[in-house]
C-alpha positions as CSV (number, residue, x, y, z in Angstrom):
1,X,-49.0,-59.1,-30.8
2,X,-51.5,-56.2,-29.8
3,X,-50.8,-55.6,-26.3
4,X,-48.9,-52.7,-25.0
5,X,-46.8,-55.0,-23.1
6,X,-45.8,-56.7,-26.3
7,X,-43.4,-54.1,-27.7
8,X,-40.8,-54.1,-24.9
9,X,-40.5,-52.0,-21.7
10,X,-39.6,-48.6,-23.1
11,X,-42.3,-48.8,-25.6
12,X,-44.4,-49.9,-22.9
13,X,-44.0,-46.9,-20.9
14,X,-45.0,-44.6,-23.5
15,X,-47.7,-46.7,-24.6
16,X,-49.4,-46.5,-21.2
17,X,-48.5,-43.0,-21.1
18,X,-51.1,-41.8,-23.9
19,X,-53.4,-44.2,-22.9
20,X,-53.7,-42.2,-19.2
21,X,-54.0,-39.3,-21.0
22,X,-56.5,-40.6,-23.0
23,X,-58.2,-41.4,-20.2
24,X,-57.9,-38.4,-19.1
25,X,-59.4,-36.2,-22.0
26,X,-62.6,-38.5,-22.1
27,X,-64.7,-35.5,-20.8
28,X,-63.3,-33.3,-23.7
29,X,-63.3,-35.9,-26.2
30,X,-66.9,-36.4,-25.3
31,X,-67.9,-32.7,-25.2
32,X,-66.3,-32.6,-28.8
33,X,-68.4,-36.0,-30.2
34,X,-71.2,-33.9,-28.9
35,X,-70.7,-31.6,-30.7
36,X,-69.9,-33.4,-34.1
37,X,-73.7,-34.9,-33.4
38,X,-75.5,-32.1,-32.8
39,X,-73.7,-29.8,-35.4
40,X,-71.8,-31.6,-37.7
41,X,-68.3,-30.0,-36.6
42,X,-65.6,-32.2,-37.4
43,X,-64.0,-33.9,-34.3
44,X,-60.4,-33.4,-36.2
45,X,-60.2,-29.9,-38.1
46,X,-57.8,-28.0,-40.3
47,X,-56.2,-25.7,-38.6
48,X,-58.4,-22.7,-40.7
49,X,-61.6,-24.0,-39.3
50,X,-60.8,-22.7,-36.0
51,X,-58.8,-19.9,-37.3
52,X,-60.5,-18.5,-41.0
53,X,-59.2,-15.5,-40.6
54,X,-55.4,-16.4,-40.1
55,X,-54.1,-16.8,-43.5
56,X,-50.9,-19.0,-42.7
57,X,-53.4,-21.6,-41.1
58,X,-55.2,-22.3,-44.7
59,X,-51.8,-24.0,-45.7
60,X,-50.9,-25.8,-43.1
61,X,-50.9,-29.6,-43.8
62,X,-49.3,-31.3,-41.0
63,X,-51.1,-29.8,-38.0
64,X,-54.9,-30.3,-36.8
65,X,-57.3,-29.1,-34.5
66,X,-58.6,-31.4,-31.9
67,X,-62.0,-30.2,-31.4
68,X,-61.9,-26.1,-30.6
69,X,-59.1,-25.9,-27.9
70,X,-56.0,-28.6,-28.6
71,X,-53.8,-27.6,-31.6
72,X,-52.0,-31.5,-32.4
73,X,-48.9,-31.0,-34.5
74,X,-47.9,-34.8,-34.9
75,X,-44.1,-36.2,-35.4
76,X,-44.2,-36.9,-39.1
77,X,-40.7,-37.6,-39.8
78,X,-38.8,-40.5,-38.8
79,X,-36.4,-40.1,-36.3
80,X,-37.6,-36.6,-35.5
81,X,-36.9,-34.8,-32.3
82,X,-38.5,-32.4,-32.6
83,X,-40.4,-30.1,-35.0
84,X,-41.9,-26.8,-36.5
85,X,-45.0,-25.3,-35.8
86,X,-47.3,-22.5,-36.0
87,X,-49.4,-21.1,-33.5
88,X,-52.2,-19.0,-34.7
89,X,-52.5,-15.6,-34.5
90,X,-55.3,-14.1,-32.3
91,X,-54.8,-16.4,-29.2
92,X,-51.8,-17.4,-27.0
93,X,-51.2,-21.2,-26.4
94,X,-49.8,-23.0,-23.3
95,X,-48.2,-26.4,-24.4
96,X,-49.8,-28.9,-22.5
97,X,-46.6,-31.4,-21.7
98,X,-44.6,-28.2,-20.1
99,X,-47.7,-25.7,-18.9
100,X,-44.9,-22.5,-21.0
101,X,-46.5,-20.1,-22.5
102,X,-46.7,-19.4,-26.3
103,X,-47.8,-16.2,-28.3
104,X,-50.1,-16.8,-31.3
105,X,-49.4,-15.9,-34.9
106,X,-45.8,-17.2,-34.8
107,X,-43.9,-20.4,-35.9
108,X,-41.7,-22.1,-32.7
109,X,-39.3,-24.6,-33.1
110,X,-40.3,-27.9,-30.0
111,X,-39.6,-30.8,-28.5
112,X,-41.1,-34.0,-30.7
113,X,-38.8,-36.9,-29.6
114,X,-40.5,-40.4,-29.0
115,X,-42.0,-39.4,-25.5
116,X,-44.0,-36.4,-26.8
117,X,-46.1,-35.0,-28.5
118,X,-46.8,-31.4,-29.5
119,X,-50.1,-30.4,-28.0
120,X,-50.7,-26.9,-27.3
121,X,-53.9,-25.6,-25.5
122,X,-55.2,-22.6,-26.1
123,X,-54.7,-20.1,-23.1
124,X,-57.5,-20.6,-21.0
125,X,-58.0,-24.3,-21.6
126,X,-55.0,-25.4,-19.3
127,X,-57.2,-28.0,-17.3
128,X,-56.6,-30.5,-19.9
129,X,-53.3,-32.1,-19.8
130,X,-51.0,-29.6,-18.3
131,X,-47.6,-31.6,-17.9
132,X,-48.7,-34.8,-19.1
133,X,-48.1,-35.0,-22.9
């Protein structure tokens, strides 16, 4: 079994869920193989690549970079519902599922249940998913 519809309805829902917003990142996601083509920037990149000078990002092991503008902090406990995470310093972030408003250079407690996950944008990127995740 490899179909979405092959999990059961709830699964199902999410499933087709993150496919739609794949969808709808495909101009991003293009922009940012571009990129890994012309320059060899990784598509995926600790968090200190985007943020050297931010010492607390040169430790962080369980949060990525998506390209220059999406900060992914994926569920990585079991049962989770939701999760820490730290928002560089010298930028604010809007998470994309709720559109709020986050200052950089601080850690937040969020939302991570089964039906989200935390994406943040950096503040002026809000075109991509902004109520979606």
């Amino acid at each position: 079994e490899n179909e979405v519809w092959s999990y059961g309805e709830e699964n199902y829902e999410i499933m087709v869920k993150f496919i739609r917003i794949r969808e709808m990142m495909r101009d991003y996601t293009r922009s940012v193989m571009r990129a890994a083509h012309e320059s060899g920037a990784p598509v995926m990149r600790a968090m200190f690549y985007e943020f050297p000078e931010d010492p607390v990002c040169w430790d962080i092991k369980d949060a990525y970079m998506f390209g220059p503008d999406i900060l992914v902090a994926p569920v990585c406990h079991e049962k989770a519902v939701s999760r820490s995470v730290y928002l560089p310093a010298g930028t604010d972030f809007v998470h994309a599922g709720t559109g709020e408003r986050y200052e950089g250079g601080k850690w937040y407690d969020v939302t991570a249940d089964i039906h989200t996950i935390p994406v943040f944008l950096r503040e002026g990127r809000q075109e991509y998913l902004i109520g979606k995740v």
